[in-house]
N, C-alpha and C positions, 0 to 999 in steps of 0.2 A: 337617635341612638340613646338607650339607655345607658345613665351613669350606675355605673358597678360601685359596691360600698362594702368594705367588711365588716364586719361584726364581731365586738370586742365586749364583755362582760368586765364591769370594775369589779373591785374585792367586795365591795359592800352588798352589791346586787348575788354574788356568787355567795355570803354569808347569807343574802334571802332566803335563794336557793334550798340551801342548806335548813335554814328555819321551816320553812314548808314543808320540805321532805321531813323532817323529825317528826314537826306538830302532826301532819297525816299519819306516819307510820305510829306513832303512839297512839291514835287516837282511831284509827281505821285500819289500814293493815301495809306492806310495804309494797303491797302491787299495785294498791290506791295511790301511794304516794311517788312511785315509778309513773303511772300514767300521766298525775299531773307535774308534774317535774317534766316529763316527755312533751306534754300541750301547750306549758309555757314556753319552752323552747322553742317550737314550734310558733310559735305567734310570735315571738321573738326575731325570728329569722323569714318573718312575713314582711316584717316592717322595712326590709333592706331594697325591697320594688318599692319606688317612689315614697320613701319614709316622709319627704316633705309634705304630705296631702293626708298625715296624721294630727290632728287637733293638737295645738299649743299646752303646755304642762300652765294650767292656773295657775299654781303656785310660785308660779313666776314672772320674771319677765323676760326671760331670755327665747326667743323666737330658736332658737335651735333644739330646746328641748320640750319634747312632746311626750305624747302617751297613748299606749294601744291596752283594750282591756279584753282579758281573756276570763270567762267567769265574772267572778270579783277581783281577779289580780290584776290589777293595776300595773302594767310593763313600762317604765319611763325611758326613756331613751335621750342622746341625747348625737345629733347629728355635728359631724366635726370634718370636715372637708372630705374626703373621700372612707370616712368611718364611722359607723354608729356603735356607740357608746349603748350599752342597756348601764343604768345609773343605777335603778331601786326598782325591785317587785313588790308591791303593796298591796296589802286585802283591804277592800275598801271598808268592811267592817272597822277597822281601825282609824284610830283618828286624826285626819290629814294635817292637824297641825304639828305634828309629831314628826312631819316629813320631813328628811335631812338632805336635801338635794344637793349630794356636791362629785361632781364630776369625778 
């Protein structure tokens, strides 16, 4: 039997959100920034089938939080008993030490 997980967005992850869609609609157009805003989600709510068999987040040590990449955006997540946490969406253009990983 598969374990069922839900899926919870923190504020910071949902402030990404929100970065990405502005950076695209200024810089592209708001249908661009609809789509990908749409694909992360999407990859986001992929991760809820067997999220455990998602490679380990480096930047840490905590065995519960992982990473799934869509594009260049980097979906971190962050598994907590019957719930995955999405933590921080990341373009990996940017510089991974800058990374604020907190639940």
């Amino acid at each position: 039997m598969v374990k069922k997980y839900a899926l919870r967005w923190t504020q910071i992850a949902s402030d990404d959100l929100k970065f990405i869609f502005d950076y695209i609609y200024d810089a592209d157009s708001k249908r661009q920034a609809l789509y990908v805003i749409s694909e992360i989600k999407k990859q986001a709510q992929s991760v809820l089938i067997f999220p455990e068999l998602y490679p380990q987040e480096p930047k840490t040590e905590d065995r519960n939080i992982r990473f799934t990449v869509k594009w260049r955006y980097k979906i971190i997540f962050k598994i907590d008993k019957n719930t995955v946490y999405i933590v921080r969406i990341f373009h990996t253009s940017q510089n991974p030490d800058n990374l604020i990983l907190t639940p």
